[in-house]
C-alpha positions as CSV (number, residue, x, y, z in Angstrom):
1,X,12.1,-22.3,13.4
2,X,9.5,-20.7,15.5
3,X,6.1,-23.3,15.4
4,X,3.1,-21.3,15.5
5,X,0.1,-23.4,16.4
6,X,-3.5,-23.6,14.9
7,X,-6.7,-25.5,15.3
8,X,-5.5,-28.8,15.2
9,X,-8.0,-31.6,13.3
10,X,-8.9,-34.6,14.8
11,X,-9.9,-37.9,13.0
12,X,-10.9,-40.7,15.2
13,X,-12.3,-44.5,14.2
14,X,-15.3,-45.2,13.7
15,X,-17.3,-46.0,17.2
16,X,-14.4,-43.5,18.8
17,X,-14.9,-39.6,19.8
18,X,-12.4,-37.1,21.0
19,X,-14.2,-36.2,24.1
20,X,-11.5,-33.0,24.7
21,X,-8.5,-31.2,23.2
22,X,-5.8,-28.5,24.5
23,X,-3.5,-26.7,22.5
24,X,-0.2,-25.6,23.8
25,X,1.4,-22.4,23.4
26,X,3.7,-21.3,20.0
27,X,7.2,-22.1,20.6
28,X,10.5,-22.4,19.2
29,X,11.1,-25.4,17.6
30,X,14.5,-26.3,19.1
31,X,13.9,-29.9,20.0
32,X,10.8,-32.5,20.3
33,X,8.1,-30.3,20.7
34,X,4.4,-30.7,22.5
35,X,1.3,-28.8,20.4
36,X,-1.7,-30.5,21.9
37,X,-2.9,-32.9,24.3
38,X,-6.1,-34.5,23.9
39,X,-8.7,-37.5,25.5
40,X,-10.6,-40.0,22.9
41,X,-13.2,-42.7,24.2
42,X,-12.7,-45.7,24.5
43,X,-8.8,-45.1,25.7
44,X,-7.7,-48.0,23.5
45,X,-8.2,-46.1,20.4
46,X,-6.0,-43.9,20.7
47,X,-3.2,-44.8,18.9
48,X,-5.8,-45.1,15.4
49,X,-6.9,-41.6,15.5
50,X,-5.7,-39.3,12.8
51,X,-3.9,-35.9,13.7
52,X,-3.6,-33.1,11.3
53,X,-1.7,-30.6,13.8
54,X,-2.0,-27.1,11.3
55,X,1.0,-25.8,12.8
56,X,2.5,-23.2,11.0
57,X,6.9,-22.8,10.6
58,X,8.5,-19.6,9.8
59,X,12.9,-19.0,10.1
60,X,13.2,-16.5,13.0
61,X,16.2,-15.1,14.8
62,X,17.1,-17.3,17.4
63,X,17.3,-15.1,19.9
64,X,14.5,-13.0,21.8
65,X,12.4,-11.0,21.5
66,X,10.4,-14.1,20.4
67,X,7.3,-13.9,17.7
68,X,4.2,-11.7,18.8
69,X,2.4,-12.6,15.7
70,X,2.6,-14.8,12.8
71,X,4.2,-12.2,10.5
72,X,6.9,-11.7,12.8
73,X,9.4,-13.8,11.1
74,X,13.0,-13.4,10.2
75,X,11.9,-12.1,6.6
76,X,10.3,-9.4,8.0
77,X,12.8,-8.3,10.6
78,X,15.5,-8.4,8.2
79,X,13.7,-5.9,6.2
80,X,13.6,-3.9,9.2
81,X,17.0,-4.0,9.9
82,X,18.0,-2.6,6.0
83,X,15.6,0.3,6.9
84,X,17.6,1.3,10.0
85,X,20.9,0.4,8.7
86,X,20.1,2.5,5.7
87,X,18.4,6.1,7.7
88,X,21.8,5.6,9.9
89,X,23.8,5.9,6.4
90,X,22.1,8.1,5.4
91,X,22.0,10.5,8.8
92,X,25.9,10.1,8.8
93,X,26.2,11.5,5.5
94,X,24.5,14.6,6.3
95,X,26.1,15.0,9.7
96,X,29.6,15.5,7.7
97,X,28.2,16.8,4.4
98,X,26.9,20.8,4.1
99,X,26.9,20.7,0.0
100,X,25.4,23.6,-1.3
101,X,22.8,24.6,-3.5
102,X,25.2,23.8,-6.8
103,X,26.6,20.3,-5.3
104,X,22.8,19.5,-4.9
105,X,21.0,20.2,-7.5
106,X,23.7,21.8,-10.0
107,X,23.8,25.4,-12.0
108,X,20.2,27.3,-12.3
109,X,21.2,27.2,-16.2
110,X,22.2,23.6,-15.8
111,X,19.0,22.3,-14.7
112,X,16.5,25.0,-15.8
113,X,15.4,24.3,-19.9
114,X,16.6,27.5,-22.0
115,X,13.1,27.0,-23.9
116,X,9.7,25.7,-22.3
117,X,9.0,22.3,-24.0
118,X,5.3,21.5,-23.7
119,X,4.1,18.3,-22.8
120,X,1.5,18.2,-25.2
121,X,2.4,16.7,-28.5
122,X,0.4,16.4,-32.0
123,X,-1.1,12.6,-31.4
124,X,-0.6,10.0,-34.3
125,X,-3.2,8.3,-35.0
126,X,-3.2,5.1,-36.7
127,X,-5.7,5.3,-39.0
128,X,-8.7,7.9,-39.9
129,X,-11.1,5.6,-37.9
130,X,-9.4,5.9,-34.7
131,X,-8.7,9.9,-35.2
132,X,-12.4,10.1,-35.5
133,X,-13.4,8.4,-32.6
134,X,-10.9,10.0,-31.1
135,X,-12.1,13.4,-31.9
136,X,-15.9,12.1,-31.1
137,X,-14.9,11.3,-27.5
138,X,-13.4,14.8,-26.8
139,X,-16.5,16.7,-28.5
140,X,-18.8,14.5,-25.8
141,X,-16.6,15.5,-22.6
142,X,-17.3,18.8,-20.6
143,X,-13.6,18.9,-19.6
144,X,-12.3,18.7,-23.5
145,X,-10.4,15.7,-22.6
146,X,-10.4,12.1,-23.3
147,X,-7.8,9.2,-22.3
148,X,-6.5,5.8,-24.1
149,X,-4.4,2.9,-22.7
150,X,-3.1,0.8,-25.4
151,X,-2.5,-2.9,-24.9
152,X,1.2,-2.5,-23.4
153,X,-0.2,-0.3,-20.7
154,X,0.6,3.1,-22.2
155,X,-2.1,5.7,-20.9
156,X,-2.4,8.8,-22.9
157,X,-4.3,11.7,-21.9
158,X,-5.5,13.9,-25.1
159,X,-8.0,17.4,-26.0
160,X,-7.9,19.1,-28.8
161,X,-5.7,22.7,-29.4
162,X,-7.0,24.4,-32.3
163,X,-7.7,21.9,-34.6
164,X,-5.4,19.6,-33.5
165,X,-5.4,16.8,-31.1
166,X,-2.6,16.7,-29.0
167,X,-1.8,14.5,-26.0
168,X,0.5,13.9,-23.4
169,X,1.5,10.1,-21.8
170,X,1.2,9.8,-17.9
171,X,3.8,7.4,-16.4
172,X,2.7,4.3,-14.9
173,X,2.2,5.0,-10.9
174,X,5.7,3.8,-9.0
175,X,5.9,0.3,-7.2
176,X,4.8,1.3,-2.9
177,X,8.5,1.3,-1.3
178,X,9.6,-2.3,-1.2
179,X,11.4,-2.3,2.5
180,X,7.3,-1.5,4.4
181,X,4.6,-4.2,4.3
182,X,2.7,-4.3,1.2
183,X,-0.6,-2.3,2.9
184,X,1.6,-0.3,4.4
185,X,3.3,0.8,1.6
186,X,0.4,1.7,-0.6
187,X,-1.1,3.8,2.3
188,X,2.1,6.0,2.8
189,X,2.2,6.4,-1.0
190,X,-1.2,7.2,-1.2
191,X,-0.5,9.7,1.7
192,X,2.0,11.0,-0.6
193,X,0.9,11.7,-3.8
194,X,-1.9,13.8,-1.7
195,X,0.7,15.7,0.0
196,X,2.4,16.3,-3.5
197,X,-0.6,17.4,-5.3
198,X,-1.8,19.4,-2.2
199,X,-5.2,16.8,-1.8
200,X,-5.4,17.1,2.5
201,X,-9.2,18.2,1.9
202,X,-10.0,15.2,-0.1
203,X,-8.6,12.4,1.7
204,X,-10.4,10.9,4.7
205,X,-8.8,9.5,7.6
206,X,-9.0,5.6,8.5
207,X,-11.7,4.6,11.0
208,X,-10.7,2.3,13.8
209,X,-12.8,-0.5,14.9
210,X,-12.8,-2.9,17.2
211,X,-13.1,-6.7,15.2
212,X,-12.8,-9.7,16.8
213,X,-9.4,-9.0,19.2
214,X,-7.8,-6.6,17.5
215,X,-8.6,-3.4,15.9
216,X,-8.9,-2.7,12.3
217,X,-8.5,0.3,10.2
218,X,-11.1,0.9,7.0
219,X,-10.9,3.7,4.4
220,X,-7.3,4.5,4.9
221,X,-5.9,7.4,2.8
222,X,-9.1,7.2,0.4
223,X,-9.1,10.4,-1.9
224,X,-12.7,11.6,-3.0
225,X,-13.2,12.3,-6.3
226,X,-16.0,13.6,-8.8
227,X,-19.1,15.3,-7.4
228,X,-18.4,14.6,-4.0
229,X,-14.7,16.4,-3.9
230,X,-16.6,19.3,-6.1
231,X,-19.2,19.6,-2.9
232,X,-16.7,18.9,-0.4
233,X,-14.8,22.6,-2.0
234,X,-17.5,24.4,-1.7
235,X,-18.6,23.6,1.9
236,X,-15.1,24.1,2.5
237,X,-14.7,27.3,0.8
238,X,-18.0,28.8,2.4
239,X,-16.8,28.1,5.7
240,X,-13.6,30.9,5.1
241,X,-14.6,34.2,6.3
242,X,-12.0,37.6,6.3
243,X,-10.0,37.6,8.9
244,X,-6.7,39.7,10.6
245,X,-5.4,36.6,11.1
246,X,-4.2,33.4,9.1
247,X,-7.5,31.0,8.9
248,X,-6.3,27.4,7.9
249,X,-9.0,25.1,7.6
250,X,-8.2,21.9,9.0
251,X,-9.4,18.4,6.3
């Protein structure tokens, strides 16, 4: 166990003070361990003054590197380890695999559909009342569209084609991957689904500052959205000029 050492709280007697405390460095917690040493007037009294130490126990490898921080525990290096163990599998596969295009991702006629199936499908209402207010929300929006999430967590994203309303369901958004920290995780999946729906001019970079003593990181992998994304593509646009060479504009 690896003892991780906080403000300790000090409770003397009445008519007694702690006149001065000092906290001793996080350790491992192989035997008897010291966390504090302190001085209480009058001397007598020390043995009636209450100690709650706050000293914080996490499993850790017993071997070093030791701890830098209180999330550096045997939980998290473990998932650590499953991340290299499993990129080494996996770079060891392809080091003696070449499959080709048809091992991969099989026949053209295989995976391609014969007919386009559209995603959009005749929505069925449960009753004339909701149809209506269904049809009232989609004759209010500028886009032709309108959205409903039912009570199991089903979103549905509708407009009308012809006289018909028709919708299509959007999946739920996947879990961030489970082997990264939790903020972590949502940041490189945020960072993703901008890469995969070609977003790099929308999403700002985090902004380091200095709190405390560490550094911090605020507005990581936000995506702007609305009137502000509409301005941001046209400032963006306007800055392109013809060229005889490639101009990429950098977001």
């Amino acid at each position: 166990m690896w003892a991780t050492n906080y403000e300790p709280e000090f409770h003397p007697p009445a008519g007694s003070k702690v006149e001065s405390f000092d906290v001793q460095q996080s350790g491992l917690l192989q035997s008897r361990k010291l966390l504090a040493r302190f001085h209480v007037t009058p001397p007598d009294t020390v043995g009636e003054v209450q100690v709650r130490p706050n000293v914080a126990l996490d499993p850790v490898f017993s071997a070093p590197p030791w701890p830098i921080k209180l999330e550096d525990n045997a939980d998290a290096r473990s998932s650590g380890l499953l991340v290299i163990a499993r990129r080494l599998i996996e770079g060891l596969e392809r080091s003696v695999s070449t499959p080709t295009f048809i091992q991969q991702f099989g026949r053209l006629d295989d995976v391609g559909p014969i007919v386009a199936t559209s995603v959009w499908l005749p929505v069925q209402f449960a009753d004339k009342k909701q149809e209506t207010e269904a049809r009232t929300g989609l004759a209010q929006s500028d886009l032709n569209l309108a959205s409903y999430r039912a009570d199991d967590g089903t979103y549905t994203l509708m407009r009308i084609e012809g006289d018909t309303v028709v919708g299509r369901e959007i999946p739920e958004a996947s879990p961030p991957d489970p082997s990264a920290d939790v903020g972590l995780g949502v940041e490189l999946a945020t960072l993703d689904a901008a890469a995969a729906l070609g977003l790099p001019d929308f999403v700002f970079r985090p902004k380091v500052v200095r709190k405390g003593s560490g550094l911090r990181e605020f507005g990581d992998g936000t995506i702007v959205t609305g009137v502000a994304a509409a301005s941001r593509c046209r400032s963006k646009l306007a800055k392109v000029r013809p060229t005889t060479r490639n101009v990429r504009p950098t977001g």
